[in-house]
N, C-alpha and C positions, 0 to 999 in steps of 0.2 A: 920748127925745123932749123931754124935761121941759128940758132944757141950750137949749132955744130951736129958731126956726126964720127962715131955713137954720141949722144946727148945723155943727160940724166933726168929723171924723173922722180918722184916719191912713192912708194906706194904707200897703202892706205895703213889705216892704222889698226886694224882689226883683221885677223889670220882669216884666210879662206881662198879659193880658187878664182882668180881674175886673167884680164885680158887685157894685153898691152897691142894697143892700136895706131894705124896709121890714116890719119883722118884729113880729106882734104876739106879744105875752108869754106869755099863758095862750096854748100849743099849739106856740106859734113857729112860726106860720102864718106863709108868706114871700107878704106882701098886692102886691107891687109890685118892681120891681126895674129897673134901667138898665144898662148897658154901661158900662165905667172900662177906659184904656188905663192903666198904670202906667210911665212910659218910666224908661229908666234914665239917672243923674244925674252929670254928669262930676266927676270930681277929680283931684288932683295932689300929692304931694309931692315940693320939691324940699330933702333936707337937707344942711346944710354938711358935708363929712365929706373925707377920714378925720377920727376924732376918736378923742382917748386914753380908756382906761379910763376907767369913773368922770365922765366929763367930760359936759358939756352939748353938744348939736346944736341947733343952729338953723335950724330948719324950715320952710320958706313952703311955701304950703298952696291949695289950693282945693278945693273944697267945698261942698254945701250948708249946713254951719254950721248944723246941726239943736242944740237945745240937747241937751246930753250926749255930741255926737260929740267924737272925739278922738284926738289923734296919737299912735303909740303906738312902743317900739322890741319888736322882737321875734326869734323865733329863726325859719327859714324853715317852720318844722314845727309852730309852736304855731299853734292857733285862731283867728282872727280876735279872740275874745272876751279869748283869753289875751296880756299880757304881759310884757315883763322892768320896761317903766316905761313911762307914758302921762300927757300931759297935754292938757286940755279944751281944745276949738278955740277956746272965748269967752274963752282966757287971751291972746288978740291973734294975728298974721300981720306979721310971722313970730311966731313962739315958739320955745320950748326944751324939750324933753324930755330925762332923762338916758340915758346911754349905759350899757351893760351893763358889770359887772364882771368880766368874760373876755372878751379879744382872739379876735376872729373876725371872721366875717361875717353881717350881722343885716339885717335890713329895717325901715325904716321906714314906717308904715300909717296910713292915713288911714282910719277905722273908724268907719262909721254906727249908732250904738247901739243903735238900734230894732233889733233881730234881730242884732247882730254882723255887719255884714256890711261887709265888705274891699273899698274902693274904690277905692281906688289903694295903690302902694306904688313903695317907691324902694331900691335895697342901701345898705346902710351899712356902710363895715371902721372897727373898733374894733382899737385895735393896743394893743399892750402897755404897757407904763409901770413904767419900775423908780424905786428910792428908796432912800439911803443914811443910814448912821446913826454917830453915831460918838461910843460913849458911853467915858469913860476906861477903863481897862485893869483896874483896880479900885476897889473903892468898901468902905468899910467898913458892917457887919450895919445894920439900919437907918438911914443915913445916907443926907441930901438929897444929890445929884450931878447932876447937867447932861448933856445927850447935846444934840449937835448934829443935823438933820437933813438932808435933801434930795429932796425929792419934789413928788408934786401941788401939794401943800398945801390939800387940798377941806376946806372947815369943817369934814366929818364925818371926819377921819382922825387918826390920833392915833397917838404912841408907849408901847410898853409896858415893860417889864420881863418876864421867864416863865421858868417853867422850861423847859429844852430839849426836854422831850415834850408839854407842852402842845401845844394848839392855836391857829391863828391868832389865834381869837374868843376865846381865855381869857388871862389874865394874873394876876400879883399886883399890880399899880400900873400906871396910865396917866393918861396927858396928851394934851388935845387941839393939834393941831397949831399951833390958831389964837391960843394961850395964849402964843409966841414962839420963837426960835430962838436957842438951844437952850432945852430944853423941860425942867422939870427934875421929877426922877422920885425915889423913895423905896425905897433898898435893902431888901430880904429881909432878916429880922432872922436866917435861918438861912444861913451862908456855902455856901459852895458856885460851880459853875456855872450862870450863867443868860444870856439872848440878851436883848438889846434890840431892840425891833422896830418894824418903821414898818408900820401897817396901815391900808390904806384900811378907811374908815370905810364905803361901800359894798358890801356883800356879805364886809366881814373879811379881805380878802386881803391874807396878805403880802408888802409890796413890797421888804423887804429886811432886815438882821438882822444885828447884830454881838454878838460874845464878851464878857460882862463878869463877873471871878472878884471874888466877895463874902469880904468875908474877917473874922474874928472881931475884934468890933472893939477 
């Protein structure tokens, strides 16, 4: 009561018939009370799509624009609360949220923060996205060499260097994409076989991958 009078309150986030109380402290004697309808509050997204891997959607929206609500992309089985990437309604109309890193089919949500709750939604297909690489045939034990590329080209992607069993997300040397074309990269000092790779920088995938034999220099 101390926050003033009249004061403000929240209500709940889910429509139906409530009661707004006057509650005293020592006992939580309920002194007073009214009737509150809760109706529930329309929205909409509508997102640009199909859209590639990795890539932005741009989203026009309605909503109540509660501060913390937010547009979100997700999988059709995660939570309201959960997902793959979201961004806050107060970032404009339209706006952009990024797109998943696996081609499928995803939804876009319009999500009331107070409670998680799913107010609208739109499908989204995320489609694939390949990228090529084309580093020389060989390169001598630690020696600077140049690979050309061909892909998204998202600020976060980058080409590597790896041994053939590594993983997407692991390398011995990389270059961000954004650095130029071609991108120039720093042999293994130990010869051998190893793959050059284009990896989106979102979730590691990678888009594509060629041969290059290291040799004693």
């Amino acid at each position: 009561m101390r926050e003033g009078n009249p004061l403000k309150v929240w209500t709940p986030s889910d429509p139906g018939d409530y009661e707004v109380r006057y509650v005293v402290a020592r006992g939580y004697k309920v002194l007073a009370k009214a009737p509150l309808a809760v109706t529930a509050v329309p929205a909409k997204v509508e997102p640009a799509g199909p859209v590639n891997v990795g890539g932005w959607v741009e989203v026009k929206w309605e909503g109540p624009a509660r501060d913390g609500d937010f547009i979100s992309v997700a999988s059709a089985n995660q939570s309201p609360g959960a997902s793959i990437s979201r961004t806050a309604v107060k970032e404009g109309n339209p706006l952009k949220v990024r797109a998943a890193s696996d081609a499928g089919e995803y939804e876009v949500r319009y999500v009331l923060v107070r409670g998680y709750r799913l107010l609208a939604k739109a499908p989204l297909t995320v489609n694939a996205v390949t990228a090529e690489v084309t580093p020389p045939a060989t390169a001598a034990a630690g020696a600077e060499f140049s690979g050309a590329w061909k892909g998204p080209g998202y600020p976060e992607d980058y080409v590597t260097i790896a041994r053939t069993i590594q993983p997407p997300g692991a390398y011995l040397n990389s270059m961000a994409v954004k650095r130029g074309n071609p991108v120039k990269l720093r042999a293994p000092k130990e010869p051998g076989t190893y793959e050059v790779r284009y990896i989106l920088g979102r979730g590691h995938r990678q888009l594509g991958k060629a041969t290059i034999t290291i040799t004693a220099p």
